[in-house]
N, C-alpha and C positions, 0 to 999 in steps of 0.2 A: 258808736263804732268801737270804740276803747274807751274800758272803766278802770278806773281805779290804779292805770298805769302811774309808775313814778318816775319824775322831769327832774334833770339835772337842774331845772330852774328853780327848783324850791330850796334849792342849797342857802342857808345863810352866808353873807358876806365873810364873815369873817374865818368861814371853813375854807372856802374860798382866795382868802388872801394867802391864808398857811399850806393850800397846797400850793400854790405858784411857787411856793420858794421848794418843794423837796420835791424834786424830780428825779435822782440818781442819772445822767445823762441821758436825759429825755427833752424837753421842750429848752426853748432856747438856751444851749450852751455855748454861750461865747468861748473866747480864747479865756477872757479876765473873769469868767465866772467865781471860780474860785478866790478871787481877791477882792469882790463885792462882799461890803458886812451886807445884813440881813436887814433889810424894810421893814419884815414885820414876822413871828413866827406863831408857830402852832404850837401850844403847851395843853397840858389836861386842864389847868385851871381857866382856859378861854371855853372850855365845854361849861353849857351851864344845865345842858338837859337831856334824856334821852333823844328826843329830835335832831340834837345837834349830832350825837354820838350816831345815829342813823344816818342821817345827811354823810359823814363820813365815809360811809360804805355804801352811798348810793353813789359819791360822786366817785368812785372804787368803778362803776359799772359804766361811767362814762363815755370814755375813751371807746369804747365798744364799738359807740357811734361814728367815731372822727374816719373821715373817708380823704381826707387834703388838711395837709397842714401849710396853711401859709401861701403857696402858689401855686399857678398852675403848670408846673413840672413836678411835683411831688406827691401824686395820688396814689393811694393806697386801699384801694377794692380786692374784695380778698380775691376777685375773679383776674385778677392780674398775675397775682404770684400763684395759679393754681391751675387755671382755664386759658389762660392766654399762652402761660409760658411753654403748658403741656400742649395737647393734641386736640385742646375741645373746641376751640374760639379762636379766632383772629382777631387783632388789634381794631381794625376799621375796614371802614370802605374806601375813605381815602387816605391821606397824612396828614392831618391835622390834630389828631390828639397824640402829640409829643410825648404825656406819660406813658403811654399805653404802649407806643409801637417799639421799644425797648424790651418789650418781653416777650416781641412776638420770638427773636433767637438770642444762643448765648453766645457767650458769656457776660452777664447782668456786670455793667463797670462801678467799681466800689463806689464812686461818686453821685452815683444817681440818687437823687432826689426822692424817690419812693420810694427806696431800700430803707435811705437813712428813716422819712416817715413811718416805714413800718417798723423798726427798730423802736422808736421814740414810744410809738403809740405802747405797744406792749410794757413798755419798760416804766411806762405814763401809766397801766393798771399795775404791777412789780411797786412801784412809789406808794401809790395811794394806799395800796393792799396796805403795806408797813406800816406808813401811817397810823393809818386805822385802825388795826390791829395793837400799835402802842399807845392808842390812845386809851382805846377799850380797857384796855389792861390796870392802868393808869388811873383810870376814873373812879369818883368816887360810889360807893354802894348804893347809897341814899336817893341819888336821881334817878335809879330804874326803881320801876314797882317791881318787877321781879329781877334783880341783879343777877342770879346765879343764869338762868333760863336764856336771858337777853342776852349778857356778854356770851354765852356761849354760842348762841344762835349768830350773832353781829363777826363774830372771829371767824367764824365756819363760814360766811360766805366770803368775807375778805380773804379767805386761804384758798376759798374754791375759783375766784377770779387772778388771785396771784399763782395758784396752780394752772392753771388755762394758762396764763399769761408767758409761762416757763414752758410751758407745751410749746405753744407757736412757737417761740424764741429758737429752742430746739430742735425743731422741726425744719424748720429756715435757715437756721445758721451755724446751728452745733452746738458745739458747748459754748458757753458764755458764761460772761460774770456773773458768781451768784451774790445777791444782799436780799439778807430778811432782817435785816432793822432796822430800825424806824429811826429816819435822819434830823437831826433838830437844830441845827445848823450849815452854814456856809463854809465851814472849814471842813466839813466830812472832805478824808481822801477819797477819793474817786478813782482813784487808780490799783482797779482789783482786776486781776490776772482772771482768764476765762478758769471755767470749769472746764471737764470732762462731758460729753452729753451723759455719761452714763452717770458721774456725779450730778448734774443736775436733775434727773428721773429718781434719783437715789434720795437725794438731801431735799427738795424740793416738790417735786411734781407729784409721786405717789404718795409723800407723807400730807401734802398738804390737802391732795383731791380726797384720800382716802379717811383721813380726821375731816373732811366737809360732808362727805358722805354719811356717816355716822352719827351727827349732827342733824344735818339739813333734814328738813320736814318733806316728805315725800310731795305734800301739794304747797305750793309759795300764800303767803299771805297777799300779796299784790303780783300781778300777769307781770313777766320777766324775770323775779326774782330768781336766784339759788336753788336747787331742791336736791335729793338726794338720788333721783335719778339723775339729775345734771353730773354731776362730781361723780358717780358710778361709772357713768357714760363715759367720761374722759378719762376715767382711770383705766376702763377699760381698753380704750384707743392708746392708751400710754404704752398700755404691755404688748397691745397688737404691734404697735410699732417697733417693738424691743425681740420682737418673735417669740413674746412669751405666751405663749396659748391656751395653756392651763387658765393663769391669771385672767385672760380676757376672758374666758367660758366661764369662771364664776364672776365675775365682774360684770356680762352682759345678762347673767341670768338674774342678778340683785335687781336690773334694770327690766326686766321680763314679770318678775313680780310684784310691779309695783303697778300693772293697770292701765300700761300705754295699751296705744292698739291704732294699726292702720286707718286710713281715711281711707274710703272706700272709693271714690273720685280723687286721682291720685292729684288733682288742679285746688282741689279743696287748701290745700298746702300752703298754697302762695294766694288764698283769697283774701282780702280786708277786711271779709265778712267773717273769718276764721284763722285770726290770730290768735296764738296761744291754744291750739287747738289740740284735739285725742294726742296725735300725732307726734306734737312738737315738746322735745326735753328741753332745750335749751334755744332760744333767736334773741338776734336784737332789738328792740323796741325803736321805734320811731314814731311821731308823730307830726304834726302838719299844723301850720299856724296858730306857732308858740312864737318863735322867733327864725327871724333871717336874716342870717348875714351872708353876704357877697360869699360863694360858698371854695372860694379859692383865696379868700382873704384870712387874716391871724382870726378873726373874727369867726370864721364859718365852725368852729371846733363848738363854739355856743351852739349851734343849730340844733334842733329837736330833729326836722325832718331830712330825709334822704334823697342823696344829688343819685341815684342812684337810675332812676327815671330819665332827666335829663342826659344822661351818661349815655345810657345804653337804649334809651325807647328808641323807637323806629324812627328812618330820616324823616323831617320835618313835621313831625305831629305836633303842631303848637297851639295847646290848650292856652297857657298862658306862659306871660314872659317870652323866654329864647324858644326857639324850636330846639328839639333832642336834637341827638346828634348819632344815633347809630353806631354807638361803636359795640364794641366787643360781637365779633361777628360770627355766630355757627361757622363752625367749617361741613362745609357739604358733605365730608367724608363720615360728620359726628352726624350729621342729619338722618344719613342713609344706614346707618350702625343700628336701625329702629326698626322692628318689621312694625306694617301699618296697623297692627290689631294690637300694638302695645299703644295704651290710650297716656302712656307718659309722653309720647311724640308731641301731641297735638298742645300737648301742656307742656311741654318745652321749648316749642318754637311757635314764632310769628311767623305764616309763609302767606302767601300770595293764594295757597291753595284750601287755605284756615282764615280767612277774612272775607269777610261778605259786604263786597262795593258793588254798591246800589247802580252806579253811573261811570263811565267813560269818561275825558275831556271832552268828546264831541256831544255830549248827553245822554248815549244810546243806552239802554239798558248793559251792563256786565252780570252783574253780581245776582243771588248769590253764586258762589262758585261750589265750593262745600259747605257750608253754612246752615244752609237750610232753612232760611227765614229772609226776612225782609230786613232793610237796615229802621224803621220803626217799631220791628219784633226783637230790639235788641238785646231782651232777655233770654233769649233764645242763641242767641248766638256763640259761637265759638270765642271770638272776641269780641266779650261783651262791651254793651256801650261806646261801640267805636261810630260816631255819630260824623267824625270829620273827614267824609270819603274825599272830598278836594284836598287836602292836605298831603294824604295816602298819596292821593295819584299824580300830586307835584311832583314828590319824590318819588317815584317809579318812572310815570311815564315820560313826563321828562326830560329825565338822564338816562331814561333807556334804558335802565337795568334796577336790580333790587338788590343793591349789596353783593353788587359782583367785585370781586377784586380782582385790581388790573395792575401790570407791571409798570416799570417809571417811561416807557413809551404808551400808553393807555391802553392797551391790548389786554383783554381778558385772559386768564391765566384759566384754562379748563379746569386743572385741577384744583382750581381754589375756587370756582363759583359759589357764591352762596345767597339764596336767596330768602334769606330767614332772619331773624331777632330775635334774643333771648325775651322768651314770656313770663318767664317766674318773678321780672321787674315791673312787669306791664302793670300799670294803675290805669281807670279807666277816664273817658274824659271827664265827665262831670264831677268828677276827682281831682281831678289836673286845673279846672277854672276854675276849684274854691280854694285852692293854696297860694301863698305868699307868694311862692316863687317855683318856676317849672323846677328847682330844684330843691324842691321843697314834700318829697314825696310821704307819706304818710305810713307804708309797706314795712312792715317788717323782713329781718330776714334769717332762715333757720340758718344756726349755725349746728346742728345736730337733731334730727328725726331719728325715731322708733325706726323708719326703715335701715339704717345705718346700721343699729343699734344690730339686730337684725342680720345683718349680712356680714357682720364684725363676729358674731356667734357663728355664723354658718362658716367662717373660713374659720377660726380658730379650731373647730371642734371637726374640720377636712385637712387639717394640719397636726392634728391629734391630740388637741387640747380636751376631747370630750367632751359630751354634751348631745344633743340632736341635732346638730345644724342642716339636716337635710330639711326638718320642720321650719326651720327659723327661714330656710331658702326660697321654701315652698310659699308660705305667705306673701313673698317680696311679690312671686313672678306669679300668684295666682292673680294678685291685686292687679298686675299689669298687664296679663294678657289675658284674664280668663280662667278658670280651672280647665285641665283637658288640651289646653294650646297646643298644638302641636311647633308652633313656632317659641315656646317659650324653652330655654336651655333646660340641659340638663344639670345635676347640681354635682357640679367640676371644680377642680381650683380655675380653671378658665371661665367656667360658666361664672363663678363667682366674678371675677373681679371686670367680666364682659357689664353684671347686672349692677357690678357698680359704678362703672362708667354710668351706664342708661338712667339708671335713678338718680343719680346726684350730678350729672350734669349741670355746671352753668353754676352752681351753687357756691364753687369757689373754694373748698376748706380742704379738699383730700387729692386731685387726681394728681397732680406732681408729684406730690410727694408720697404716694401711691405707688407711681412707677418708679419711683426711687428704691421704696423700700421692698418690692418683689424681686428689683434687680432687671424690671423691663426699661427701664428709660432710656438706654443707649439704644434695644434695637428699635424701641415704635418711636422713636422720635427723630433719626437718623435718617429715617424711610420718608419724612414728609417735605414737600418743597421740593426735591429734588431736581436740579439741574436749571433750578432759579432762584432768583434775589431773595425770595424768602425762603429757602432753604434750612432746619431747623440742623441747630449740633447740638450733640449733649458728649462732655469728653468724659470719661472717667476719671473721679479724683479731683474733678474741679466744680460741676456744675451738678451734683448733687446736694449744695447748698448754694446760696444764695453768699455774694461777701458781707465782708463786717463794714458798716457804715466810716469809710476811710477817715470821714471827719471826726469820729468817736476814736478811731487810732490816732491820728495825732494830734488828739490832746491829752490823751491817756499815755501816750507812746506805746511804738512797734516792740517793742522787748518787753511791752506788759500784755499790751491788746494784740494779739497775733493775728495777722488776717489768715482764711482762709486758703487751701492749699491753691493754687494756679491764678491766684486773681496778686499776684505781686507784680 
């Protein structure tokens, strides 16, 4: 199923030990950090080989993976600060996942636990990048068979993951502290005053995505690495972000001629059979019985595979280990935003009316419903290989509802019914009972498609950046509805940013901060909840960023590390 991917398990030990100590405040920062000498460091002369100097910038790509640092109040799925916080997803069906139901409204409190995780994590590829990048630099000539070729290739992807890594930062939080060098001790000050966002797109982000671009080979050596449409790709979401349009229309067309091209089965996306596929620039790799640890423990950041499955799969589908837990829940107003001849619906959500159960509680025949097959024709089916219809109808029948949300007296909330799960996590059973652990998921996940890519062209060049984006529009929504649709938009700055809700739904990386950056988030988010507990605010001036990890401010201090406007 996966060839020739590469595992933060093949790191040597002792790359290993030398990142532990250079974090820039990232993984455990005590109060006394600072006044700890060093155990043990990272120098050029502990490299003894091209492998080791690779190992460097693989374990650079890490962090990608880590979804919980340390407990379970600190998780960090991008679908939280993206799909939950905006208008796509609801936390749960009930209150039980404490991370989660914190984003269903704002304003996000400095202190939480998966702000400061998702700070760490970035700031954890930010380190390594450096790292890596002075090692490279550092090293001697001799060890690579082609030195010029290699270090240039091994820098360009450690700038193209420390570019990304400043993107998110930015995107989230604003400006922040910039460091590009490579820390070799415990007395590094720590205490650097934010950037500017726009100093850090300036000093950072463009120079670092657009030198990886230049570099990077258009096809990777190994599935997940770097490439030169990756770094394109985000260079060009840098300038969409900045309203620079021009930029993004030649930046999305560098990525236009390099060979991507749609999946014609928009579900093909999120197969296991089709990872690393036509489709996909840029995802994160996982895999499945390398190792497992407790995936809310210090430990779980080792894991190969993805909690990702257990998070969010359907209530009580229990292959093995825990049953899921259903959370991050469609809102039925995201459900319905679908006409039914767009075939991304069916490949976006799990519903009752997309699953083919064979049997009742009482045995009687149900299913199929839409399906179209038997539950032993499971090749056929919409959702393949779902072989545990008892399980299914634990959780529905039951509890009498399918992921309906109800207020703190149990009463269903009309407006919030929903009776759906995100599919784009969905792995199928006989998946699920050859893993370590139900959170142990094998799934990759895109952090960037050609369709993106795509509809990033189409609004640039409808904002006057130039270019075709009426063609680039047409692809997105022939693919999804058909050529001829009559229910397919027309190509609008509405239409646009309607079709990017619908295709990237659930995916986690753009729609907050989407509505942020068109200037929509006060009114479509203002309007949802109303006149109950979950209730959604977005104020102006405060909740277009997320705050600064309050425990990074006081140890930095407030008159260097400024938090954010309204979160004091």
């Amino acid at each position: 199923m996966k060839n020739n991917n590469f595992n933060f398990k093949n790191i040597s030990i002792r790359v290993i030990l030398g990142l532990a100590l250079i974090t820039f405040m990232t993984i455990s920062c005590e109060d006394d950090f600072l006044e700890k000498e060093p155990i043990t460091s990272l120098t050029s002369d502990a490299i003894q080989s091209e492998d080791d100097i690779a190992s460097l910038v693989i374990a650079t790509y890490d962090p990608l993976r880590w979804q919980v640092i340390n407990n379970n109040l600190g998780h960090h799925f991008p679908v939280m600060f993206q799909g939950i916080r905006a208008d796509d997803v609801f936390s749960q069906w009930a209150n039980f996942w404490v991370a989660g139901r914190v984003f269903d409204q704002n304003p996000i409190p400095p202190n939480n636990p998966s702000v400061l995780g998702w700070w760490r994590k970035w700031y954890a590829i930010v380190s390594r990048a450096n790292t890596a990048i002075g090692v490279i630099e550092e090293s001697p000539d001799e060890i690579y068979e082609d030195p010029v070729a290699t270090k240039a290739q091994l820098i360009a992807e450690a700038r193209f993951l420390r570019g990304l890594a400043y993107f998110e930062l930015v995107k989230n939080f604003g400006g922040v502290p910039i460091i590009t060098e490579r820390i070799t001790d415990a007395n590094f000050d720590f205490k650097i005053p934010r950037s500017t966002a726009q100093e850090v797109y300036d000093q950072v982000i463009e120079p670092d995505l657009l030198a990886a671009a230049q570099v990077l080979p258009a096809s990777p050596e190994q599935p997940g690495r770097a490439t030169s449409g990756a770094a394109y790709a985000f260079l060009a979401k840098a300038h969409l972000y900045q309203g620079e349009y021009n930029q993004t229309v030649e930046y999305t067309e560098e990525v236009m001629a390099l060979g991507y091209s749609l999946e014609e089965n928009f579900a093909d996306n999120f197969s296991l059979n089709n990872e690393y596929g036509k489709e996909s620039i840029f995802e994160v790799g996982y895999e499945a019985n390398i190792i497992y640890n407790n995936w809310e423990s210090p430990g779980g950041i080792f894991n190969q595979g993805s909690g990702t499955h257990q998070l969010f799969g359907f209530l009580f589908n229990s292959g093995v280990g825990n049953s899921a837990f259903g959370n991050a829940v469609p809102r039925q107003e995201l459900i319905d935003f679908y006409d039914d001849s767009d075939q991304r619906k069916n490949a976006t959500f799990i519903t009752p009316e997309t699953v083919d159960l064979a049997t009742d509680l009482s045995g009687g025949v149900r299913g199929p419903i839409s399906c179209g097959c038997q539950i032993d024709q499971s090749d056929q089916c919409l959702l393949p290989d779902q072989s545990n219809s008892g399980d299914w109808l634990f959780g529905t029948d039951t509890y009498g509802f399918f992921w309906q949300v109800c207020d703190n007296t149990g009463n269903v909330l009309p407006s919030w019914i929903s009776k759906a799960t995100m599919r784009k996590y969905h792995i199928p059973v006989s998946v699920q009972e050859n893993t370590l652990n139900f959170a142990d998921s094998p799934l990759n996940e895109k952090i960037i498609r050609y369709a993106d890519v795509l509809l990033m062209h189409a609004e640039a060049s409808i904002m006057g950046g130039g270019g075709d984006g009426n063609s680039s529009f047409q692809q997105v929504i022939d693919r999804a509805y058909g050529p001829g649709n009559p229910a397919a938009p027309a190509y609008t700055l509405q239409g646009i940013k309607d079709e990017r809700r619908r295709e990237l739904a659930t995916e986690g990386w753009d729609r907050y901060t989407d509505l942020v950056r068109w200037g929509d988030a006060e009114s479509v988010l203002n309007n949802i909840g109303v006149g109950t507990q979950f209730q959604k605010v977005f104020v102006i001036g405060r909740d277009e960023l997320l705050p600064i990890p309050q425990s990074e401010i006081d140890q930095v201090g407030p008159e260097i590390l400024q938090q954010n406007p309204g979160y004091n």
